[in-house]
N, C-alpha and C positions, 0 to 999 in steps of 0.2 A: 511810682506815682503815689501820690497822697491828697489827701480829701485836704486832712488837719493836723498838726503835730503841738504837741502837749510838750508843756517845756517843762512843765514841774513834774517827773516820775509819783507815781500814785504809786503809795504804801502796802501793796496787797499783801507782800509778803508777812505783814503785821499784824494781818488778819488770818493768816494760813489755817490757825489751827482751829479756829470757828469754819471755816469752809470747809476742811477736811472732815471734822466731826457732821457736817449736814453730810459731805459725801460718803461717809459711811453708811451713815442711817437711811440713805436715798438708797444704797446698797444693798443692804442688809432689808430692806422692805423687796424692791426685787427680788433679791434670793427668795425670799420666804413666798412669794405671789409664784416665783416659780415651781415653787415644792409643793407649794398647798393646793393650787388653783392648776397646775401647770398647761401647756402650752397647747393651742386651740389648732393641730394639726389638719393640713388640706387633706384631698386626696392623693396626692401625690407621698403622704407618707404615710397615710392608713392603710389606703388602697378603695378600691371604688369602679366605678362603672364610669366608662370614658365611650359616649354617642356623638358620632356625626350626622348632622343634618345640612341637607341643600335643597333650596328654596331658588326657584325661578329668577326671584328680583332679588332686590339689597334688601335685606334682613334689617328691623329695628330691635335690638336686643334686649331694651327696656320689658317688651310686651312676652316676651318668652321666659326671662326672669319671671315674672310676673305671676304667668303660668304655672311654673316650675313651684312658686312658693305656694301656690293652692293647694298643691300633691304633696305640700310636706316637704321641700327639697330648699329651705329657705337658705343656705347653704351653699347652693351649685353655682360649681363656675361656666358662665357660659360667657364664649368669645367668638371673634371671629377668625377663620385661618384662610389662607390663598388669598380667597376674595370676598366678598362683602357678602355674597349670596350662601359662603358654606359655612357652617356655626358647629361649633364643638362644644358639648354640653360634658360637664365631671360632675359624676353624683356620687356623694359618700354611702359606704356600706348603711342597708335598712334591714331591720331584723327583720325575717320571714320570707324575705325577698332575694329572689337570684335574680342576676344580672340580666337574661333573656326578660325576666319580670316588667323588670325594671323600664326595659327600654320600650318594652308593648304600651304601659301606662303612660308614659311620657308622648312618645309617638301619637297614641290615642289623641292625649289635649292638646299636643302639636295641631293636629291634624284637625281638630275642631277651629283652631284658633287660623288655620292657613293648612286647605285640603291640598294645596300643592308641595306641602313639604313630603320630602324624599328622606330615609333611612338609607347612608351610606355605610357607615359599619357601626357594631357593638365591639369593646373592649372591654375585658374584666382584669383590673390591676391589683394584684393580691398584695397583702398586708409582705408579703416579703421582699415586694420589690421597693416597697416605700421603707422597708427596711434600711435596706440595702441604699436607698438614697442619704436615709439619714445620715448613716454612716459614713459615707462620702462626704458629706457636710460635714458633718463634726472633722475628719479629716482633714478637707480642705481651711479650715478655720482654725487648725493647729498647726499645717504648714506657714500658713499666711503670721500665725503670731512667732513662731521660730524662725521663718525669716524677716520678721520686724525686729529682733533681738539680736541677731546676728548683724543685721545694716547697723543698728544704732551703735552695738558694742567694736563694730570695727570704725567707725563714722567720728564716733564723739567717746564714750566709757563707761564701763558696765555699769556704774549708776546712773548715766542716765538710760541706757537698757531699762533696765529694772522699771523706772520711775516713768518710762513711754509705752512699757507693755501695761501697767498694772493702769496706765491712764485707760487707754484703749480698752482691755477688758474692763473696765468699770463704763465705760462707754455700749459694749456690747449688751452687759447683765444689765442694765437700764431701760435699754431697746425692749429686751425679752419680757423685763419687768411688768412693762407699759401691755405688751402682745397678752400675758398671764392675766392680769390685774382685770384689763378689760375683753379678756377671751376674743380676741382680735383674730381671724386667721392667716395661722400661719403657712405658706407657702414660700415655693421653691424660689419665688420675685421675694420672699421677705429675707431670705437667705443671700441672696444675692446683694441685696441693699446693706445687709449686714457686714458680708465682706467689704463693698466699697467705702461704707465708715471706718471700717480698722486704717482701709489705706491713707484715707481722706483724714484721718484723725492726729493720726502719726506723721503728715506732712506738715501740719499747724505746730507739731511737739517738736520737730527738724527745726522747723524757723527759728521759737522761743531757742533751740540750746545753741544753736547758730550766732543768733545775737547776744546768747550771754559768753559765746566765745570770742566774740568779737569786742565785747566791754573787757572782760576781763585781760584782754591783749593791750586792748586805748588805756584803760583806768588803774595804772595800778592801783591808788590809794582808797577805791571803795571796799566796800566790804561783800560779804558773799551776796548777802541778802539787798544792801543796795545794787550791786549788779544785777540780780535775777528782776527788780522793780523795774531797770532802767530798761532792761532788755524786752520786758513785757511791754512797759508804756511805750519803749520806739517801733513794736509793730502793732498797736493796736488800729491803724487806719488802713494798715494793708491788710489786717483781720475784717477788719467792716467789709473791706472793696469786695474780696475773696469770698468771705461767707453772704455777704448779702448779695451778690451776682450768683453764686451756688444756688442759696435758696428762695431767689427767683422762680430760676427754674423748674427746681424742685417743686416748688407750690402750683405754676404751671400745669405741671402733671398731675400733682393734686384734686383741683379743680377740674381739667378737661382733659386728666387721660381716661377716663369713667372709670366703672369697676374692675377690670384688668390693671390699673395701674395705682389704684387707689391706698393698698397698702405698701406696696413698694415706694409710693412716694411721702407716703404717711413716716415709715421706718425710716427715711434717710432725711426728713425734718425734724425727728427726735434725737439720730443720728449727730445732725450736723448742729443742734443746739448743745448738745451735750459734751460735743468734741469741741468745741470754744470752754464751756468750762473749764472741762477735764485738763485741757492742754494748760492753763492757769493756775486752774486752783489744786491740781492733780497732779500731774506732770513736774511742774516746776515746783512744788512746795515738797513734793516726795524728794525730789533730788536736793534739795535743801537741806532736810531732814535725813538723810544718808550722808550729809556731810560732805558736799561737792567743794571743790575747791580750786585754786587757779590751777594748780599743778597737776592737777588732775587733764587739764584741755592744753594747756603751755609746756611741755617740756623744755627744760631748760637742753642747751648745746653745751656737748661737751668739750674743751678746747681738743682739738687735735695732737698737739704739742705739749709739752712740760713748761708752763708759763715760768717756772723759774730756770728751766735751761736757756742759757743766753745766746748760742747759736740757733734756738728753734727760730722757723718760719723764715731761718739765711735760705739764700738762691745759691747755686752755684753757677 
């Protein structure tokens, strides 16, 4: 389906190397926001005091945040689990204070603000276990990039491998940048939104080399770069439909998933901005620039037979 189709291919690849230099520098400022400034960890990787409360009726979670920020805890993640009425509160490590401390104080202003709330359990999550999560994340996010490299390089050819991983990661260092710059927190939902950009990013880079395999099959006589323009312009309406239905939704959550989903939908709107770039100006101008070529996606057929033996291809 299509909205509109554009009959004259737009020249982007003309402009590659001005785009590529902004992508660098959009780059290279991430890296540095993430060395200098770096990354505004939850409790889930510090570690922290994790309090259940249940309360009679349905909980409004506005007025217990609220609470929460008076004591100093401007921080805390509070949500709701099972049902409406039981609230699970994460407080990051406070110097001076042990975890039993912790949760008397809270309890305390709970209980001013609603003397029906109940202390169901205390948890103390040590800095090892948020360790130990990191680690699985970073894991998980090198299997996910080594099997993007592997699909492309068997799919299409090591260049464009090369030219759909370095898009993606420059899609991820972006994300982080944005998380660094503005000390954003990060959590296990920001991790998660992270992965689903890698995938979501590298489906938009499948289409783009798709279509430039498919020019380069219809056309012989263009050239590398007017193939990669014509391949971009023929899905740019399936890009609109795709990412502007994506990021519907995404904004959806944005706005009315409240603060549980607030930076998870924050990171897959930076996400999925970045991944339309990336996939054009990143993607495609890298494999450009590596020198892709028809032969590269067309292998020729080799005749089975000796074209100058004069009985080849006889029947008996």
């Amino acid at each position: 389906m299509e909205f509109f189709r554009i009959r004259k291919d737009i020249p982007f690849m003309q402009r590659a190397l001005i785009f590529n230099a902004i992508s660098f520098l959009t780059f290279f400022a991430a890296v540095f926001f993430l060395l200098h400034r770096g990354l505004h960890l939850s409790v889930e990787f510090t570690g922290g005091t994790v309090i259940e409360v249940q309360y009679p009726q349905a909980v409004q979670l506005e007025p217990v945040r609220a609470t929460l920020g008076t004591l100093g805890y401007a921080d805390a993640q509070v949500q709701t689990f099972g049902t409406s009425r039981d609230v699970m509160i994460r407080l990051p490590l406070k110097a001076g204070l042990t975890s039993s401390q912790q949760s008397t104080q809270v309890m305390a202003a709970l209980k001013q603000q609603d003397a029906a709330a109940q202390l169901q359990r205390v948890e103390f999550v040590g800095p090892q276990v948020g360790k130990e999560l990191a680690t699985n994340g970073l894991l998980a996010l090198a299997c996910v990039v080594a099997g993007i490299m592997i699909y492309l390089s068997f799919r299409f050819e090591w260049k464009y491998a090369v030219a759909g991983i370095v898009a993606n990661l420059h899609d991820v260092v972006i994300i982080l940048g944005f998380f660094a710059f503005f000390q954003w927190e990060f959590s296990l939902s920001v991790l998660a939104a992270v992965l689903a950009v890698l995938g979501y990013s590298v489906n938009e880079s499948v289409v783009i080399f798709d279509r430039i395999r498919e020019t380069f099959r219809r056309e012989r006589k263009m050239s590398v770069m007017e193939v990669i323009n014509h391949a971009i312009t023929s899905t740019m309406s399936r890009t609109i439909i795709t990412h502007g239905c994506t990021q519907m939704m995404v904004l959806s959550m944005f706005l009315f998933g409240g603060p549980t989903l607030h930076y998870f939908a924050l990171a897959l709107t930076i996400g999925i901005l970045f991944g339309i770039y990336s996939s054009v100006f990143v993607a495609a101008a890298l494999a450009m620039w590596l020198g892709v070529k028809r032969e590269d996606l067309l292998k020729e057929r080799r005749p089975r037979h000796d074209p100058n033996d004069p009985n080849a291809g006889a029947e008996v």
